[in-house]
N, C-alpha and C positions, 0 to 999 in steps of 0.2 A: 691330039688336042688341036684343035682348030684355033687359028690365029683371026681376033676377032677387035676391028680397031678401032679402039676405046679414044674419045674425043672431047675436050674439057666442054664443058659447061661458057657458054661466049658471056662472060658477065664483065659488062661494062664500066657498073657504077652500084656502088652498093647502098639500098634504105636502111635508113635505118626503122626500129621494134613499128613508128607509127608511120612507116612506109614512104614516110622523107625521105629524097635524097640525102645520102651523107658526102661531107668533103673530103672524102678519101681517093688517094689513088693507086694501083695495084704496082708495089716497088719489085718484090721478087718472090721466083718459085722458093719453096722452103725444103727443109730435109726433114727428119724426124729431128736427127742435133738441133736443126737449129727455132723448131719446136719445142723443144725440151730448155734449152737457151733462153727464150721468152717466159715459158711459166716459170722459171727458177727468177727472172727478172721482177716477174708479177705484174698487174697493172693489163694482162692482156684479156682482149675478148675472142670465143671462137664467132664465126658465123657460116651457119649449111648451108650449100646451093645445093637445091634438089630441082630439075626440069618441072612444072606443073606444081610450085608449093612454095607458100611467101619463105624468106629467108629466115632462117630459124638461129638466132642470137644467144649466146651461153655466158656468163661469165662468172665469178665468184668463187667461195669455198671446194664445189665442186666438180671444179675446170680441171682440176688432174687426174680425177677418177674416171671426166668424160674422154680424159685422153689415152688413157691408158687400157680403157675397157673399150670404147669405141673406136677413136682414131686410128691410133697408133698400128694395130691388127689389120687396116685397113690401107692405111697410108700408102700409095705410090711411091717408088723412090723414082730419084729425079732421073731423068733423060734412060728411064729405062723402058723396052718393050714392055707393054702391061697386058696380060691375059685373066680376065676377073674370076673365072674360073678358077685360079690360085688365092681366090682373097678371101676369107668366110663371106657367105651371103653370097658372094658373086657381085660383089660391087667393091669399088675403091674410092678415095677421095686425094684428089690434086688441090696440092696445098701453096698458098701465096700469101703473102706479107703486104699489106694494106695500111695508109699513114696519111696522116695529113698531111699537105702539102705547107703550110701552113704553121709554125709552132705557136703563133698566138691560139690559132683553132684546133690544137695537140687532142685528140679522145684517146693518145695510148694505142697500140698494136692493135691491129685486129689479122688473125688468122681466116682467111678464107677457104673454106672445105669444100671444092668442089665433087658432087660425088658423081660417079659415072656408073650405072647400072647396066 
């Protein structure tokens, strides 16, 4: 297996759904726990970086099915070599914790899913 090395997604600043800046800023890498931590919390949104394709925003009812059947299978663990080759599909997602700076301007957690194909 060829060692092939996988590099996040450089995202700055995240829009929000009508492609506004939002006031968030990127606090820390996450684990799966501490993914799992936040939906048990509720109140969180996901959002996809994919290279070439606007940011793709998740939230509601359905946010633990897309974790469990999407993410989670997917998820990079933190500060490890990653070979995509080990991931179905052949791609992974690098996951961070995004907040307002701000508690008057609070929108709640947002999970950022960088993916790396």
């Amino acid at each position: 297996m060829a060692a092939r090395t996988v590099k996040k997604i450089p995202v700055e600043e995240l829009a929000g759904e009508d492609g506004e800046p939002l006031p968030l800023t990127r606090s820390r890498p996450l684990s799966g726990d501490d993914i799992r931590a936040l939906l048990r919390g509720g109140g969180v949104r996901f959002v996809f970086a994919d290279v070439g394709h606007p940011f793709g925003w998740v939230d509601g009812p359905g946010l633990y099915d897309i974790w469990k059947t999407e993410v989670q299978p997917h998820l990079a663990a933190l500060d490890a070599q990653v070979f995509l080759d080990e991931f179905p599909g052949q791609y992974a997602y690098f996951a961070s914790l995004w907040r307002s700076p701000s508690r008057s301007r609070d929108i709640g957690p947002v999970v950022l899913l960088e993916k790396s194909h």
